[in-house]
mmCIF file as gemmi writes it, N, C-alpha and C atoms, coordinates in Angstrom:
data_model
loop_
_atom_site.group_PDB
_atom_site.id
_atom_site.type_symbol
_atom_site.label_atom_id
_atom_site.label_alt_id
_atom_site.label_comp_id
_atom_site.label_asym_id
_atom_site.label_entity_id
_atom_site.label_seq_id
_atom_site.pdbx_PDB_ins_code
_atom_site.Cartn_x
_atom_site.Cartn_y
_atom_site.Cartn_z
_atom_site.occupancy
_atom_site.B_iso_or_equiv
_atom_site.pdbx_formal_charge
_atom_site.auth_seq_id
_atom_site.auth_asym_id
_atom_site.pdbx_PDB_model_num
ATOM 1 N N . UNK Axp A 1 ? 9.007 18.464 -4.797 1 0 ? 1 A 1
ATOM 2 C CA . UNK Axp A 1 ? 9.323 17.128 -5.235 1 0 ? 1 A 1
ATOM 3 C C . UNK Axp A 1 ? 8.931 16.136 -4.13 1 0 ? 1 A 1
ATOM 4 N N . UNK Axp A 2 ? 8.514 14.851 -4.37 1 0 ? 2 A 1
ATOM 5 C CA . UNK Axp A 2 ? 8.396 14.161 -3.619 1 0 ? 2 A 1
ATOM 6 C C . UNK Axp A 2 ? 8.965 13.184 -3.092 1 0 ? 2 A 1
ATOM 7 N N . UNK Axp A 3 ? 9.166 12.438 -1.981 1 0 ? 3 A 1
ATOM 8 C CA . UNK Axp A 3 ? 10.12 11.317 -1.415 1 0 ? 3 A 1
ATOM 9 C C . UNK Axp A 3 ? 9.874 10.355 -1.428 1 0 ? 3 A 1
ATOM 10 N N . UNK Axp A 4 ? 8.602 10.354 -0.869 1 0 ? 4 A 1
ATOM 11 C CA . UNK Axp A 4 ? 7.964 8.988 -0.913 1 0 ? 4 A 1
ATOM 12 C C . UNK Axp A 4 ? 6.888 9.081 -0.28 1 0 ? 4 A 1
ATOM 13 N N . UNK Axp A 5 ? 5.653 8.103 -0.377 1 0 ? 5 A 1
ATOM 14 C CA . UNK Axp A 5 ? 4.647 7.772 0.108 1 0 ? 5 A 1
ATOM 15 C C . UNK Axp A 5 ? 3.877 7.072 0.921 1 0 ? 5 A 1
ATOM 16 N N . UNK Axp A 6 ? 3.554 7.077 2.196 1 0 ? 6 A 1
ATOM 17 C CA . UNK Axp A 6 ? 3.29 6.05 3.123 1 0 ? 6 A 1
ATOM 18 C C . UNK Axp A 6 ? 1.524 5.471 2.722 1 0 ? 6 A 1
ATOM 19 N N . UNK Axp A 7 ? 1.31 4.218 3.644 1 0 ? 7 A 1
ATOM 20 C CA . UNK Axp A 7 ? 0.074 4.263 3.717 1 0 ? 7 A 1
ATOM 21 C C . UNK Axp A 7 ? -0.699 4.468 4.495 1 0 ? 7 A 1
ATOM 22 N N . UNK Axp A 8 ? -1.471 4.731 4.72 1 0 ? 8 A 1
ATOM 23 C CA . UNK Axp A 8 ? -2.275 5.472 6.117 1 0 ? 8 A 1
ATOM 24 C C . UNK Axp A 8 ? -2.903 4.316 6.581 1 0 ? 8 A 1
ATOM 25 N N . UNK Axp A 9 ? -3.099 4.156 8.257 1 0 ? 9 A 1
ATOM 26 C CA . UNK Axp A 9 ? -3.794 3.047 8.707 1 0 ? 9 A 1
ATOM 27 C C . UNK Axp A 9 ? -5.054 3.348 8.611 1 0 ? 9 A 1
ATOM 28 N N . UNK Axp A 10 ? -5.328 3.451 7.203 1 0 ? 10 A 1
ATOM 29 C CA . UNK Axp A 10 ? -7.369 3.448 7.592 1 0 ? 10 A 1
ATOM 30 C C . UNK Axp A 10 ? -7.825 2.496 6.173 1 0 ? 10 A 1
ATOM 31 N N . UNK Axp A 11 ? -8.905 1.68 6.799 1 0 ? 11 A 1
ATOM 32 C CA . UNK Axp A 11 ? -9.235 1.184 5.3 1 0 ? 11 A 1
ATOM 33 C C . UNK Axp A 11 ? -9.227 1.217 4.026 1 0 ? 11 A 1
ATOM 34 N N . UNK Axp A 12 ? -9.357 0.498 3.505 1 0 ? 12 A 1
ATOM 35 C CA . UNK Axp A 12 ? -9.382 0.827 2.149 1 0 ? 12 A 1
ATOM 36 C C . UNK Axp A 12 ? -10.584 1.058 1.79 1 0 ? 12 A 1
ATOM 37 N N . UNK Axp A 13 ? -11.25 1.595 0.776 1 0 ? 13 A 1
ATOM 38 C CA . UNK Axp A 13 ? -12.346 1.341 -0.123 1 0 ? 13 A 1
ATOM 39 C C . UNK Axp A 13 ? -12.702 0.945 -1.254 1 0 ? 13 A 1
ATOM 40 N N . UNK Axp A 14 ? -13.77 0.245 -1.017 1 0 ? 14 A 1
ATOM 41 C CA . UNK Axp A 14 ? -14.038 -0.166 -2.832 1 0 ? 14 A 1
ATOM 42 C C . UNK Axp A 14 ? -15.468 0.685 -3.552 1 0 ? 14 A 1
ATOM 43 N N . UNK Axp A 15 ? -14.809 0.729 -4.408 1 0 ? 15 A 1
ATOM 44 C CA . UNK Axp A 15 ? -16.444 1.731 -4.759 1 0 ? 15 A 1
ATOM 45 C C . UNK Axp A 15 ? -17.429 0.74 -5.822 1 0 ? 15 A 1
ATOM 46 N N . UNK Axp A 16 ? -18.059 0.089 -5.774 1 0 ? 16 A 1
ATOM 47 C CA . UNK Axp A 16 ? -18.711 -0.962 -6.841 1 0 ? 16 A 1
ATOM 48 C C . UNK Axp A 16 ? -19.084 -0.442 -7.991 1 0 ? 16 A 1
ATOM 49 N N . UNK Axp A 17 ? -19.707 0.744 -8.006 1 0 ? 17 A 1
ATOM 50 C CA . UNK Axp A 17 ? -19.912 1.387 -9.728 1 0 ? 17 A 1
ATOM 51 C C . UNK Axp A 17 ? -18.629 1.803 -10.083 1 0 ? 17 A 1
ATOM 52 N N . UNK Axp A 18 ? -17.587 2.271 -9.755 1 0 ? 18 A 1
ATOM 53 C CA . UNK Axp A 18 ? -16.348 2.844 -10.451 1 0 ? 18 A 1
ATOM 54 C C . UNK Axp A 18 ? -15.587 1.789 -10.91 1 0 ? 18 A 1
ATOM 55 N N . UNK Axp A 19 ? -15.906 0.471 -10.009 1 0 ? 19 A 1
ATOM 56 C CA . UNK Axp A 19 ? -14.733 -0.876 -9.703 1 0 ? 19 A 1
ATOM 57 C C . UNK Axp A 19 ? -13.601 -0.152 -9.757 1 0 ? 19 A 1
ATOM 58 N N . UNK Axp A 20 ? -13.388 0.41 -8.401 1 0 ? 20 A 1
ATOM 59 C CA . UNK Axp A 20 ? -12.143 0.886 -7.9 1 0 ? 20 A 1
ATOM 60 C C . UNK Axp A 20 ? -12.056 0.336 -7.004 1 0 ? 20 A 1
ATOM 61 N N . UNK Axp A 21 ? -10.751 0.676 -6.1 1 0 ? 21 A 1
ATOM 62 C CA . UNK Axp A 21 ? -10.125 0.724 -4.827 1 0 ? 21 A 1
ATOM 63 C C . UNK Axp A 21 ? -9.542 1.501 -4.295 1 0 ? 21 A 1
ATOM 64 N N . UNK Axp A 22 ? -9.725 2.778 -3.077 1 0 ? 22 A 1
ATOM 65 C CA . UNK Axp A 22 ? -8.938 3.861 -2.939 1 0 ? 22 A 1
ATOM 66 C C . UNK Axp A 22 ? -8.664 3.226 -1.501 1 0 ? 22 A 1
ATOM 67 N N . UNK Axp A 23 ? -6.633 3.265 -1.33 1 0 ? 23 A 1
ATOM 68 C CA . UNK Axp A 23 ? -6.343 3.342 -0.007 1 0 ? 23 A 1
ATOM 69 C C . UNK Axp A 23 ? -5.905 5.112 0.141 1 0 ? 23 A 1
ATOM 70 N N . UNK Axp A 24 ? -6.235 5.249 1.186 1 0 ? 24 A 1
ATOM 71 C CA . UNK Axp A 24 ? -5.555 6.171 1.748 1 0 ? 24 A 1
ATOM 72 C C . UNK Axp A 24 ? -4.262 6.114 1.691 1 0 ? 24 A 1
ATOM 73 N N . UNK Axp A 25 ? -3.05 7.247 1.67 1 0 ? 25 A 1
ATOM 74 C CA . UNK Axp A 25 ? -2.209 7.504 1.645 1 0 ? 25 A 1
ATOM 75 C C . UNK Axp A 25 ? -1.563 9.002 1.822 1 0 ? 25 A 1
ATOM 76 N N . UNK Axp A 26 ? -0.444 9.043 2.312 1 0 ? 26 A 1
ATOM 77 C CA . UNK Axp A 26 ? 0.234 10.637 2.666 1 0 ? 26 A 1
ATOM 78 C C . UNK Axp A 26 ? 1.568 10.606 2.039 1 0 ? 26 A 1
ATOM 79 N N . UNK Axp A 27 ? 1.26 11.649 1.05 1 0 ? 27 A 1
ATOM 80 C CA . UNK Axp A 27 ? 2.774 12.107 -0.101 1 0 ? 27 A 1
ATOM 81 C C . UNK Axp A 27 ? 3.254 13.191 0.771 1 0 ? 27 A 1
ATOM 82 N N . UNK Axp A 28 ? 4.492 12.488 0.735 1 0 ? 28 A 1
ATOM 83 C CA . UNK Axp A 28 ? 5.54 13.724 1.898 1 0 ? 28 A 1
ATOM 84 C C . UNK Axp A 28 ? 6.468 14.057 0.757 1 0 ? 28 A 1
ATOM 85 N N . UNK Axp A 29 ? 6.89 15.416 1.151 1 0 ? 29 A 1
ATOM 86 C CA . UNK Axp A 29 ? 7.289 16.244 0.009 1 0 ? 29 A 1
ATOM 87 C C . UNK Axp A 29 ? 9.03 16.356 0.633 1 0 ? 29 A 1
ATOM 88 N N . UNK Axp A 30 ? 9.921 16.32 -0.463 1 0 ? 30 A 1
ATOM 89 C CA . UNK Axp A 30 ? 11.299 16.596 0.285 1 0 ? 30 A 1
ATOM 90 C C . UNK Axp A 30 ? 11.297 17.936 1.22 1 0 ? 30 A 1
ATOM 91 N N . UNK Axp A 31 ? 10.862 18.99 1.162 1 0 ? 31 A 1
ATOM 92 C CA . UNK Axp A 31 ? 10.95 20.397 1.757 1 0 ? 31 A 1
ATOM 93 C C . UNK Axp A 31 ? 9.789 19.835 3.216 1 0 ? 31 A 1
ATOM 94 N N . UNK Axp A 32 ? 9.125 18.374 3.456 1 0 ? 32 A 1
ATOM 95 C CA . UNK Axp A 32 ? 8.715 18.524 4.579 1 0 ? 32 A 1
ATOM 96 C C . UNK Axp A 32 ? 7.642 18.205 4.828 1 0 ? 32 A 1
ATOM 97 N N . UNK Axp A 33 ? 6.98 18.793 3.893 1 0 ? 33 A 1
ATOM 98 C CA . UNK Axp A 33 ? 5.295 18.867 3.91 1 0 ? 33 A 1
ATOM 99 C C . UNK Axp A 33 ? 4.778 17.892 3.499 1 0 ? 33 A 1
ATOM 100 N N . UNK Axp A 34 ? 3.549 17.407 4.453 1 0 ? 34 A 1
ATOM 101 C CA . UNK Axp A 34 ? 3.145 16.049 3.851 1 0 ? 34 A 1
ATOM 102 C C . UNK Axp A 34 ? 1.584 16.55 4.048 1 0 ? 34 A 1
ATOM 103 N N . UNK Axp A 35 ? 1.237 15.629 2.732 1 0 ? 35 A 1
ATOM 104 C CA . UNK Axp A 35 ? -0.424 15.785 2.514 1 0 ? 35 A 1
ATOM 105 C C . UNK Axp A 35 ? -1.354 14.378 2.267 1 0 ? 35 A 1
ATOM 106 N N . UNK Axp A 36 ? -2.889 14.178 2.995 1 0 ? 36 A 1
ATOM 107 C CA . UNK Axp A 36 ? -3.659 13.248 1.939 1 0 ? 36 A 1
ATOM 108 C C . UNK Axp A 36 ? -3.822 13.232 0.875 1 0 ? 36 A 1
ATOM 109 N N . UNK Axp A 37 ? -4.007 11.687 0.559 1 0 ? 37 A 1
ATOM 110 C CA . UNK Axp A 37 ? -3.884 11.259 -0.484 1 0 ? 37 A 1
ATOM 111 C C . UNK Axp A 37 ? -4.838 10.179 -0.962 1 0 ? 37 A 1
ATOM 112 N N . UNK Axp A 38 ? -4.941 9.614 -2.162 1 0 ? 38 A 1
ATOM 113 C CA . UNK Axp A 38 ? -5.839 8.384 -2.08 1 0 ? 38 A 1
ATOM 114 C C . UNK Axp A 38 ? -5.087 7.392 -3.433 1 0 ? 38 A 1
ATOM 115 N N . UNK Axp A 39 ? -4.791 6.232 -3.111 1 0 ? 39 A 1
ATOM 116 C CA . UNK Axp A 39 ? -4.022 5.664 -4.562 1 0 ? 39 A 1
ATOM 117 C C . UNK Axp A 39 ? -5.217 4.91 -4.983 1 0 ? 39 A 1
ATOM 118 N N . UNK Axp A 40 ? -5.689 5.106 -6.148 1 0 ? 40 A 1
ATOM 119 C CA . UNK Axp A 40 ? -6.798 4.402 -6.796 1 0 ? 40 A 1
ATOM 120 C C . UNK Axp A 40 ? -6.221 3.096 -7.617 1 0 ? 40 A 1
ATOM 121 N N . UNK Axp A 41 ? -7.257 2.169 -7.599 1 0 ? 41 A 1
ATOM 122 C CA . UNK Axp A 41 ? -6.751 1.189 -8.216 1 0 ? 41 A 1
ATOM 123 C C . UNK Axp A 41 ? -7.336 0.24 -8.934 1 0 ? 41 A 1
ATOM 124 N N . UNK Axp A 42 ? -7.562 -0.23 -9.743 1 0 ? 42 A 1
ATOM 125 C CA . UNK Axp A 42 ? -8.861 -0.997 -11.078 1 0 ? 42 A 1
ATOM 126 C C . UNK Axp A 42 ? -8.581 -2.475 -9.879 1 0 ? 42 A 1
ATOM 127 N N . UNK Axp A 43 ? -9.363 -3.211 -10.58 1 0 ? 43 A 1
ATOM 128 C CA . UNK Axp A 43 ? -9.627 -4.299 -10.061 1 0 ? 43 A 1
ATOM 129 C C . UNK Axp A 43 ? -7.92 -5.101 -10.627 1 0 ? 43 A 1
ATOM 130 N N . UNK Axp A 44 ? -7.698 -5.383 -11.476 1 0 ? 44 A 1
ATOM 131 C CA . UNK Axp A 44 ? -6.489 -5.975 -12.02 1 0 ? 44 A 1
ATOM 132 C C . UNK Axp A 44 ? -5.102 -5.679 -11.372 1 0 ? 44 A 1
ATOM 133 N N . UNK Axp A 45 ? -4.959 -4.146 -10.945 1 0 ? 45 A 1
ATOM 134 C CA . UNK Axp A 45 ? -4.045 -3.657 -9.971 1 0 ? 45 A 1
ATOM 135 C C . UNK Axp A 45 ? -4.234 -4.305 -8.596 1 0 ? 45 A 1
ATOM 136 N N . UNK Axp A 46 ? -5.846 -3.836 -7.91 1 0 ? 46 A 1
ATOM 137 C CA . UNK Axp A 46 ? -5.498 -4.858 -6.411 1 0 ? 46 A 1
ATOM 138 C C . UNK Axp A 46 ? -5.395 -6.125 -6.288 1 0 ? 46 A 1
ATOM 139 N N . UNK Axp A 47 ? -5.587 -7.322 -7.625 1 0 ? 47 A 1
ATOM 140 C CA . UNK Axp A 47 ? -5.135 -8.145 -7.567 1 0 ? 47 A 1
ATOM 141 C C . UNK Axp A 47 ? -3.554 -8.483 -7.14 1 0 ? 47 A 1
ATOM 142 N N . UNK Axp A 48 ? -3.239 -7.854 -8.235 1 0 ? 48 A 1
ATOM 143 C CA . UNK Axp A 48 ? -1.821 -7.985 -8.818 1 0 ? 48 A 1
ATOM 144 C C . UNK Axp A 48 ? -1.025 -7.394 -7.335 1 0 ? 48 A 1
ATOM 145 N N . UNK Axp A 49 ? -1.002 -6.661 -6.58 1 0 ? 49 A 1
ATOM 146 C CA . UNK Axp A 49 ? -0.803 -6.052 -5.511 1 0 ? 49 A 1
ATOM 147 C C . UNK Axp A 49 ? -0.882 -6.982 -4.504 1 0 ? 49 A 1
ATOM 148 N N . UNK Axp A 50 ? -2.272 -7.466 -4.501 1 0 ? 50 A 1
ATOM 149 C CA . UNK Axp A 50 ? -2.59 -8.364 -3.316 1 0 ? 50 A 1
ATOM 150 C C . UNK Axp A 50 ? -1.866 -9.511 -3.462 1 0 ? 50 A 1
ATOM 151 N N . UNK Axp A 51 ? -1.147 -9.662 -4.713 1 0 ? 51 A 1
ATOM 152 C CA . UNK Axp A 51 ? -0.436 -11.153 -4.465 1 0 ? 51 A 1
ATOM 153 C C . UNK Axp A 51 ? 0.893 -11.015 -4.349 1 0 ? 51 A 1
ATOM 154 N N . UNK Axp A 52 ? 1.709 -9.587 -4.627 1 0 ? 52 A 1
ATOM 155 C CA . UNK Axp A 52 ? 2.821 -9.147 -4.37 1 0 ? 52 A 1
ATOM 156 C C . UNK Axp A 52 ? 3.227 -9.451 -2.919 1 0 ? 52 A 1
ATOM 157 N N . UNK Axp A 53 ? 1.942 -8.466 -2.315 1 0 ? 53 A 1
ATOM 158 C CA . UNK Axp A 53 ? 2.104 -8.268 -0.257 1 0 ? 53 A 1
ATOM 159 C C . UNK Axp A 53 ? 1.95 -9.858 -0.451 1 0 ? 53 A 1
ATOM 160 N N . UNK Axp A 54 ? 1.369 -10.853 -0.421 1 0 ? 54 A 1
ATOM 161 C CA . UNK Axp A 54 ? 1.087 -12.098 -0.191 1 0 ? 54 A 1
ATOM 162 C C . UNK Axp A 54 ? 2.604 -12.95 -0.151 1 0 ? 54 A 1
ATOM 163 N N . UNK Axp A 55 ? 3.603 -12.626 -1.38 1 0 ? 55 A 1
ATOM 164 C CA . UNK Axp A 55 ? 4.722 -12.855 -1.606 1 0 ? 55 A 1
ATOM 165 C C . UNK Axp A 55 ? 5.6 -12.451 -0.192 1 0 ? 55 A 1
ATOM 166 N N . UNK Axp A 56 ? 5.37 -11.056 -0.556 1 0 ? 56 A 1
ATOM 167 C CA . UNK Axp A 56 ? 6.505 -10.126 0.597 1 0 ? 56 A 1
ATOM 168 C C . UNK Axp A 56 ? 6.522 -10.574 1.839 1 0 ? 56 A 1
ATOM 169 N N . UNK Axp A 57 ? 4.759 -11.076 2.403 1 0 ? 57 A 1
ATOM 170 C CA . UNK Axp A 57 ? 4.658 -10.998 3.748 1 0 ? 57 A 1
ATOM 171 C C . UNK Axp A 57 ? 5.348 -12.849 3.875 1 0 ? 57 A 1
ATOM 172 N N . UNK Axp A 58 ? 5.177 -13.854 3.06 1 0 ? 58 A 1
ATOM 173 C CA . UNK Axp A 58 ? 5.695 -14.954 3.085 1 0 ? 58 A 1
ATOM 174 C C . UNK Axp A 58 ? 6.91 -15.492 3.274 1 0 ? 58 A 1
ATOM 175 N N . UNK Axp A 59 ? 7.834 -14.081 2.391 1 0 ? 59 A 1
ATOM 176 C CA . UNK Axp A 59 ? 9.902 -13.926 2.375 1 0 ? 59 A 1
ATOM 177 C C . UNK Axp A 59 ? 9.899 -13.353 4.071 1 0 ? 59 A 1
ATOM 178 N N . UNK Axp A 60 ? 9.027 -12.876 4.796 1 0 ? 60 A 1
ATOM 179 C CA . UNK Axp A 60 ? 8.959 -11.884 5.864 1 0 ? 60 A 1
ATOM 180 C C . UNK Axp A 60 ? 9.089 -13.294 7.062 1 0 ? 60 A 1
ATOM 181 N N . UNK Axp A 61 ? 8.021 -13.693 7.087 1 0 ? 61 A 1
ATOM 182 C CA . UNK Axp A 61 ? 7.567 -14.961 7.428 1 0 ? 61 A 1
ATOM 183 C C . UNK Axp A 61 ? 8.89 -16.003 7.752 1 0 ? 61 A 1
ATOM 184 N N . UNK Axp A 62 ? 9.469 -16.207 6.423 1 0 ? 62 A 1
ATOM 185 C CA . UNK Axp A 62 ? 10.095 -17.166 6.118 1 0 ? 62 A 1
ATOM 186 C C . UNK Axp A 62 ? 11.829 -16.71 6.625 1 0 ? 62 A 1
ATOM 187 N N . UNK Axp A 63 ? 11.974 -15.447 6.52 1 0 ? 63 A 1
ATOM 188 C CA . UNK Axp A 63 ? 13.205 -14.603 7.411 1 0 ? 63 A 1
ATOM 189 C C . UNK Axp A 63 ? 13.572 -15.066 8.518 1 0 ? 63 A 1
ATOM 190 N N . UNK Axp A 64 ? 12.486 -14.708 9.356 1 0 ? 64 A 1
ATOM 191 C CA . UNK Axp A 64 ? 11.972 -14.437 10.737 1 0 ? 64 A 1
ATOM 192 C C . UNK Axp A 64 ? 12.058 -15.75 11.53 1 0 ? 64 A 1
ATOM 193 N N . UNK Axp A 65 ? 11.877 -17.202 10.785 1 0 ? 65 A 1
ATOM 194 C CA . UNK Axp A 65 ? 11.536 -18.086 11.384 1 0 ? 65 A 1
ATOM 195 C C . UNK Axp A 65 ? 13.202 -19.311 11.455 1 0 ? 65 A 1
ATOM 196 N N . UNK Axp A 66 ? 13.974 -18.177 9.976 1 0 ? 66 A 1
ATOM 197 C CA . UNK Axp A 66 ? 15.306 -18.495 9.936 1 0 ? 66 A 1
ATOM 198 C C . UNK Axp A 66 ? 16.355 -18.305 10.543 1 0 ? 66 A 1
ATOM 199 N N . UNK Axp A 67 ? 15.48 -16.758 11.615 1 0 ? 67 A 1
ATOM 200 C CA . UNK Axp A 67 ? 16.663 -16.343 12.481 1 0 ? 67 A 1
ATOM 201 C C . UNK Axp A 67 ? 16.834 -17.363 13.568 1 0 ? 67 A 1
ATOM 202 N N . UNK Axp A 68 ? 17.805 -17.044 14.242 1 0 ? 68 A 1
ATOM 203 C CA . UNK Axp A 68 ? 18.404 -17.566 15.816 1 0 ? 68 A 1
ATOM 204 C C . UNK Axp A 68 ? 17.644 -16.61 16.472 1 0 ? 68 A 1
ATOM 205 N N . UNK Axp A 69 ? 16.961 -17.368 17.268 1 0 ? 69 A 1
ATOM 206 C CA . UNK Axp A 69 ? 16.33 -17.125 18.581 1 0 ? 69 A 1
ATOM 207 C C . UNK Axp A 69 ? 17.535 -17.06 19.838 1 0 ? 69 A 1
């Protein structure tokens, strides 16, 4: 079974004839074991994605600048 999934620090790719996007990624398994991976993604997904992180990193942003120094 699995736990969860990280993303790996290595580029992404786009493949132009498939109009994909594969990031790298490593599925770690509850018993331990973790393996490569690749999350594929149509063009409509890395949009939709790219404006999520765009969101996330902005609430991140906007946290950070609320704290006490």
């Amino acid at each position: 079974m699995i736990s969860h999934i990280t993303p790996d620090r290595r580029d992404i790719v786009y493949d132009e004839r498939a109009h994909q996007a594969g990031l790298p990624v490593t599925v770690h398994h509850r018993h331990g074991v973790a393996e490569p991976a690749v999350l594929v993604m149509d063009p409509g997904q890395l949009e939709l994605y790219a404006l999520q992180l765009e969101r996330a990193i902005a609430k991140r942003k906007a946290a950070r600048e609320g704290m006490p120094r």
